[in-house]
C-alpha positions, 0 to 999 in steps of 0.5 A: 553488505549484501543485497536484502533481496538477491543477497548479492555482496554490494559494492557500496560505502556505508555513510557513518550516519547509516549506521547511526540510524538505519534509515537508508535501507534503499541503498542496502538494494543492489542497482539491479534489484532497484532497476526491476522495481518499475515506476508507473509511466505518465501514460496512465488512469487518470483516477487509479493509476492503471497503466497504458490508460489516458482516459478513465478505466473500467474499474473506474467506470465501474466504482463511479457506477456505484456511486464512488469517484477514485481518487488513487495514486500509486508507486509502481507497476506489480510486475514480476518483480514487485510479485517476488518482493511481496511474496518474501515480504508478506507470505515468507515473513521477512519482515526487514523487506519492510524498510526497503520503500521507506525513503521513497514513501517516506518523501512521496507522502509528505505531499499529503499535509493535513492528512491523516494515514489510514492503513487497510488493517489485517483480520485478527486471524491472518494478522495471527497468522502472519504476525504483522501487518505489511501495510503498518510495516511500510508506514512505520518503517519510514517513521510514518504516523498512522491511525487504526480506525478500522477492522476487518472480520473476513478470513479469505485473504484477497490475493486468493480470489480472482478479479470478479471476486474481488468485485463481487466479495462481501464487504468486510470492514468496519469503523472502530467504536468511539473512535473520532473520524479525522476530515481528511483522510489517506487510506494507505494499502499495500497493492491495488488490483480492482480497487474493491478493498479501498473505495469500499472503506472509502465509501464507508467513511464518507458515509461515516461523515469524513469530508475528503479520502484518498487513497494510495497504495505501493503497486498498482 
């Protein structure tokens, strides 16, 4: 086998009920493309996951000036190496890199009982574009039940604006017709930068009669 990531021949042992299921695919990483992806230290926001932070951040300063209280959790830090992953995985299109999380989401989220998942959907043009939703590809790849309860109509894709776009961006999402809100809900997405794109559904979906919404999100 070879790494999915560096390509590097691996030195492992395939257990027989790998091959079976295909879960595993975290083992098909070598130790040091696992290594570079790094965990957010203790030492962070207590509200958004930002690290370095032991009191509440300015981006959650500035969402509870709206009027939005952050509930957010995350994985990792979006460091070099989370940079390089989800440049191969959402603008290369190597769609196998959606598994490479799986295990890891797979066990953090079972924490969330009751829940239902929600993932941040693409608009109908980039998902054309791309072919696949990444945020969908993380949660399926771990065999994750989600629901679709919305939709986005804007073109210009997040990770093209800086930060005070993002903040100041129009808002672009909106709640599928006749589709029945769940009471609890995750919003799940991909990376976290200034929170604009998750406490603008969250707040949407409060409004929309939703009594609890977290969020998550892979990198932060």
């Amino acid at each position: 086998m070879i790494c999915s990531l560096c390509n590097q021949e691996l030195n492992t042992t395939i257990r027989f009920c790998q091959l079976l299921t295909l879960v595993d695919q975290e083992d098909s990483l070598c130790s040091t493309c696992m290594e570079n992806f790094q965990t957010i230290s203790n030492c962070h926001c207590p509200t958004c996951y930002k690290e370095g932070e032991e009191t509440t951040c300015s981006d959650c300063s500035f969402w509870q000036q709206e009027g939005i209280e952050v509930s957010h959790r995350a994985l990792y830090r979006y460091n070099d190496a989370m940079k390089s992953y989800f440049s191969s995985y959402k603008f290369e299109g190597d769609y196998e890199l959606r598994k490479v999380f799986s295990r890891t989401l797979k066990s953090v989220l079972k924490s969330y009982k009751g829940y239902t998942f929600v993932p941040v959907p693409l608009s109908p043009e980039r998902l054309k574009k791309r072919g696949f939703n990444q945020v969908e590809g993380l949660l399926e790849a771990g065999k994750i039940p989600y629901q679709n309860l919305l939709e986005k109509t804007e073109t210009k894709a997040s990770s093209s604006k800086n930060r005070v776009e993002r903040l100041e961006s129009d808002f672009h999402f909106t709640i599928k017709k006749d589709c029945q809100l769940p009471e609890k809900i995750l919003l799940f997405d991909d990376i976290y930068t200034t929170g604009a794109t998750l406490n603008r559904i969250k707040k949407l979906l409060l409004e929309a009669g939703c009594q609890k919404i977290d969020t998550f999100s892979l990198a932060r």
